[in-house]
Legacy VTK file of the C-alpha trace (Angstrom):
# vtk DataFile Version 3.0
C-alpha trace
ASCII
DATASET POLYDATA
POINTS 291 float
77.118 42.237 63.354
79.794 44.536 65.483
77.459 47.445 65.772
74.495 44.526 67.181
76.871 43.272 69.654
77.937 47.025 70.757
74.419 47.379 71.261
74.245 44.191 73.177
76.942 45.242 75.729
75.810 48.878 76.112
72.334 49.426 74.978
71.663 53.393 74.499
68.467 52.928 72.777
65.514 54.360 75.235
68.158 55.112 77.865
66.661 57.369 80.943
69.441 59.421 81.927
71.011 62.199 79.462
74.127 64.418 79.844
74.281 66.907 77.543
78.288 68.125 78.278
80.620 70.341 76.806
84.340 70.595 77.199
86.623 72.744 76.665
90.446 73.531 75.072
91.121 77.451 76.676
94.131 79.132 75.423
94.890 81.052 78.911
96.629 84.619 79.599
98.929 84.931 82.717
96.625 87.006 84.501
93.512 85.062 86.271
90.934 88.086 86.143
91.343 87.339 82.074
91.030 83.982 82.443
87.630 84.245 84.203
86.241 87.148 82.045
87.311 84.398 78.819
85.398 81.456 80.738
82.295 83.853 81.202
82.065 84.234 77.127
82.925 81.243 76.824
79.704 79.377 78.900
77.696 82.088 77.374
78.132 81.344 73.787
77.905 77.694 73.822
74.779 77.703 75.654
73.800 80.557 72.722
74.884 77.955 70.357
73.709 74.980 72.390
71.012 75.465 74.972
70.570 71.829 76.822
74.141 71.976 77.555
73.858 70.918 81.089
77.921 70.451 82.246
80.699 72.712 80.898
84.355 71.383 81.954
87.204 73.157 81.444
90.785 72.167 82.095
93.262 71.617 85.306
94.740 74.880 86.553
92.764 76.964 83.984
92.583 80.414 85.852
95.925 81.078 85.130
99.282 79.505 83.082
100.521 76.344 84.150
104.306 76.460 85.008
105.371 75.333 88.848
108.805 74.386 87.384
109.666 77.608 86.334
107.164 79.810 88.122
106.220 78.542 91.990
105.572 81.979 93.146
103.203 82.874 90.205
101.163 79.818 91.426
100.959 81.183 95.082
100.333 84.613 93.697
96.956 83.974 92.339
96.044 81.125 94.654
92.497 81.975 96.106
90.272 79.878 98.666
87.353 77.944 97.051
84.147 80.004 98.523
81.534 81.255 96.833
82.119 84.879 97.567
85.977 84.254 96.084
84.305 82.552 92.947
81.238 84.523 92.805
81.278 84.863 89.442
81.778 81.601 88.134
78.818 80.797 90.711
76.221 83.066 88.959
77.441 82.220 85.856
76.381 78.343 86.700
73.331 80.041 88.262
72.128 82.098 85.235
72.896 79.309 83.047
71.468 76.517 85.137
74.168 73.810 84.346
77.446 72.284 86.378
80.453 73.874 85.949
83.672 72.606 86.281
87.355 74.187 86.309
90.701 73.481 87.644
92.769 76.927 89.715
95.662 76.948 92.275
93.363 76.586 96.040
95.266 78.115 98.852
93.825 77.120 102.275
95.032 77.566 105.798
98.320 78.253 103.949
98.457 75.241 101.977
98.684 75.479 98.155
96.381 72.813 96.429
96.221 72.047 92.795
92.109 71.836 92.621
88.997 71.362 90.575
85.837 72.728 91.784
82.163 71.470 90.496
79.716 74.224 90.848
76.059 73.024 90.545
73.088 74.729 88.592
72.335 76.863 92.269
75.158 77.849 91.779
76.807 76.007 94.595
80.360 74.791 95.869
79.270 70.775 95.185
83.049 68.961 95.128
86.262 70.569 95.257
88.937 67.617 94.101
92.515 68.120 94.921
94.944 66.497 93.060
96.761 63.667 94.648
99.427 62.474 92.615
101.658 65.819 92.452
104.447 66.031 89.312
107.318 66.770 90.525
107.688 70.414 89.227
104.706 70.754 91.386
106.146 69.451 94.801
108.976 71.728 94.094
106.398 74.849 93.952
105.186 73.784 97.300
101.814 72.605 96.434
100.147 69.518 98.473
98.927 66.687 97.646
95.323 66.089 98.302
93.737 63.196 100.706
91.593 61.007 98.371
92.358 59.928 94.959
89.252 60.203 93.407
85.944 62.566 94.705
83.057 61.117 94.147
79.848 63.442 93.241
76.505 62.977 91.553
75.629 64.859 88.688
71.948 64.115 87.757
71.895 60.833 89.404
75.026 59.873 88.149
77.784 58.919 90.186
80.736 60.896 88.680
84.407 60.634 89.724
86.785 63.815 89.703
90.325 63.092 88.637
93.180 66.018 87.629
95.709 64.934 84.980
98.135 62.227 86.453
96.343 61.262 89.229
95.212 58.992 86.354
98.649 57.713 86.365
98.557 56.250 90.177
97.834 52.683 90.822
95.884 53.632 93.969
93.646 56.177 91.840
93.316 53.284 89.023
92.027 50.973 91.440
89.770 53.294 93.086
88.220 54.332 89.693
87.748 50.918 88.792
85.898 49.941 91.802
83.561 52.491 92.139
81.771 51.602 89.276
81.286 55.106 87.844
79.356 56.080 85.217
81.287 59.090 84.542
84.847 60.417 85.147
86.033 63.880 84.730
89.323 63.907 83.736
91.096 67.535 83.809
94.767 68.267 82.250
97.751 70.573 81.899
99.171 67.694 79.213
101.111 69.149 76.340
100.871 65.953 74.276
99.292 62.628 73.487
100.178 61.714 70.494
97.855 59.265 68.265
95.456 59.835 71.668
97.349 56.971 72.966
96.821 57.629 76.310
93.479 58.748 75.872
92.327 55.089 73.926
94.184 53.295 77.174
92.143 54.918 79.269
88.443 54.252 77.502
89.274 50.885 78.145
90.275 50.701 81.803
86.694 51.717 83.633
83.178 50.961 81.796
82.628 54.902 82.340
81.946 57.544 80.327
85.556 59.866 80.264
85.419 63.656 79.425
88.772 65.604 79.374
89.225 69.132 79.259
92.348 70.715 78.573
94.483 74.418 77.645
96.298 75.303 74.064
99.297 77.611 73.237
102.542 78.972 74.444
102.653 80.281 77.827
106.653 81.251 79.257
107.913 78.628 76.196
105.565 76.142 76.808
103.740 74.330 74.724
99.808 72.855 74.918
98.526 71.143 72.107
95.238 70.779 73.152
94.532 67.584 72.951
90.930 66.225 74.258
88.396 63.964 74.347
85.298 62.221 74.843
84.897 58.604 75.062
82.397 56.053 76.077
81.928 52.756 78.500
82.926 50.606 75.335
86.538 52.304 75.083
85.578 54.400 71.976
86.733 57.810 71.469
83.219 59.279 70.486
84.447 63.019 70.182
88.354 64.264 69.483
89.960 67.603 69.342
93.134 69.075 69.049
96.010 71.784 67.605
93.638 74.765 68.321
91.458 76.355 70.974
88.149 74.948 70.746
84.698 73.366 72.687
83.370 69.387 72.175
79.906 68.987 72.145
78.900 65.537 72.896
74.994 64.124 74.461
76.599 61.187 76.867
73.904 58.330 76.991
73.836 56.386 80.096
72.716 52.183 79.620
70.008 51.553 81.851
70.855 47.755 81.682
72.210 46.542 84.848
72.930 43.050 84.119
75.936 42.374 85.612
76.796 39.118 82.956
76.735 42.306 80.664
79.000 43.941 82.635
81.594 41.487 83.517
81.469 40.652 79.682
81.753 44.502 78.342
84.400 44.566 80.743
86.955 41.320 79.380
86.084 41.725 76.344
87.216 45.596 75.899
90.056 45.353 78.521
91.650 42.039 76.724
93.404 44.105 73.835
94.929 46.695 76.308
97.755 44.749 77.235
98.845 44.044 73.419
98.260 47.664 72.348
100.350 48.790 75.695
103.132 46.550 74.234
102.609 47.506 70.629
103.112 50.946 71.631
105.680 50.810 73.974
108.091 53.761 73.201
104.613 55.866 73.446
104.474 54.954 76.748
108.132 55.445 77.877
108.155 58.636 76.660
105.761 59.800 79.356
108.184 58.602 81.870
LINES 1 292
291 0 1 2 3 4 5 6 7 8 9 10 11 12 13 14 15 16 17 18 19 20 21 22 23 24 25 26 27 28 29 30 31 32 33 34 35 36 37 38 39 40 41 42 43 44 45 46 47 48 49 50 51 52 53 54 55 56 57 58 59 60 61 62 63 64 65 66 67 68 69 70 71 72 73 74 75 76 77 78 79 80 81 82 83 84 85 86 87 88 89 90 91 92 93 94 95 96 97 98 99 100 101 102 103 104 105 106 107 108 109 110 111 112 113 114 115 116 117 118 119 120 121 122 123 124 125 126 127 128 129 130 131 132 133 134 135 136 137 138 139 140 141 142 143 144 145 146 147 148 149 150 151 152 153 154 155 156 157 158 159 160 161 162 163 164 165 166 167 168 169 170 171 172 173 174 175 176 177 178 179 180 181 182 183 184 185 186 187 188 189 190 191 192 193 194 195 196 197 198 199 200 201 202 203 204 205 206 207 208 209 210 211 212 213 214 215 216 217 218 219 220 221 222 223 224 225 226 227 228 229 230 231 232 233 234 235 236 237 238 239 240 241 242 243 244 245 246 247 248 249 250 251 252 253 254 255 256 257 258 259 260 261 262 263 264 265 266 267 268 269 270 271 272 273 274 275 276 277 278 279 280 281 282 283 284 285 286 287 288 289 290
């Protein structure tokens, strides 16, 4: 009877559009050349293992350790401008492979240090470059700025996809703007060391009838510790895919509803986002611990 009504609200069967994606957990070294050579293999083997993979996401900041508190020159240091010829081979590796490719890496432009993601397309193209808004405070301190919109908005094989980098997800103004762009996907990048039960993960299925896909980094870098916790979840706030406590790659096929009804919408909508409040509350020294 619940799996009929599921199927009501968000019918996959005979669905047009496909997105075969797969994200990743990278444990990272300190020195970016590394990092790239590891995302290289990396691509290459899962689309050994997995060849319709058609978007690879990796996490916020990936091409190097994460660590403005303690480190704001490091960040500086290997800060590059987003060009092709800077990134050229990330952009033939997107090329060769035909698929979108998405990472996170300190952007330094005109000066101006940027915490960004870039999506490079299957021509191996610059597509989006999102730069995170909502700074922490560690990274104010290390001189980064914040970027001008909360959310970029791109299409990935005809589906409108919002970029988003770790707590920008935390900002009423980004919240908002993710909820009324009616995406179908979000890409959802972290340097997060924790989320334990996947609490903030679950709050965030429910908040924006999208399909969410995290990427994120594992291990000690400087005395800091990543878990590695990830995931993928779907438009009816359920955590389809989960990893954590190791390095490691989700495979997931995301299955976009071609039913437009809006009555379905509105009722997928209420009907998922009417627990959130009581699990918020039931969970409240979860969330006050992230504050």
């Amino acid at each position: 009877m619940i799996s009929g009504f599921r199927s009501f609200l968000y019918n996959e069967q005979n669905a047009a559009k496909h997105l075969k994606t797969a994200s990743v957990t990278m444990s990272c070294d300190r020195d970016p050349v590394v990092n790239r050579l590891k995302i290289v293999n990396t691509v290459d083997r899962i689309k050994s293992d997995q060849p319709d993979i058609e978007l690879v996401i990796f996490g916020e900041l990936i091409l190097g350790w994460y660590n403005p508190c303690d480190m704001p020159e490091y960040h500086r240091d290997i800060a590059q401008r987003v060009t092709k010829e800077t990134l050229q081979d990330l952009a033939s590796l997107s090329l060769r492979h035909r698929i979108y490719l998405c990472f996170g890496m300190s952007e330094i432009d005109d000066g101006i240090l940027y915490n960004a993601q870039v999506l490079l397309n299957p021509k191996g193209e610059i597509q989006a470059v999102h730069r995170k808004s909502n700074l922490k405070s560690s990274e104010i301190t290390a001189n980064f700025k914040s970027g001008s919109v909360p959310v970029t908005i791109t299409d990935i094989k005809g589906l409108k996809t919002g970029i988003v980098i770790c707590s920008d997800a935390a900002n009423p103004r980004t919240m908002r703007e993710l909820m009324r762009s009616h995406l179908d996907l979000i890409i959802l990048s972290l340097a997060d060391d924790y989320d334990e039960d996947s609490f903030m993960a679950r709050c965030n299925a429910r908040m924006y009838d999208a399909w969410i896909v995290t990427a994120n980094r594992y291990g000690d870098e400087n005395g800091r510790f990543w878990d590695g916790h990830m995931v993928i979840s779907d438009p009816l706030g359920r955590l389809r895919a989960v990893g954590q406590k190791r390095e490691q790659h989700l495979v997931h096929e995301l299955i976009f509803a071609d039913d437009k009804s809006w009555l379905k919408k509105v009722l997928r909508s209420t009907l998922i986002k009417i627990p959130l409040p009581i699990y918020i509350l039931k969970n409240w020294k979860k969330v006050r611990s992230y504050y």
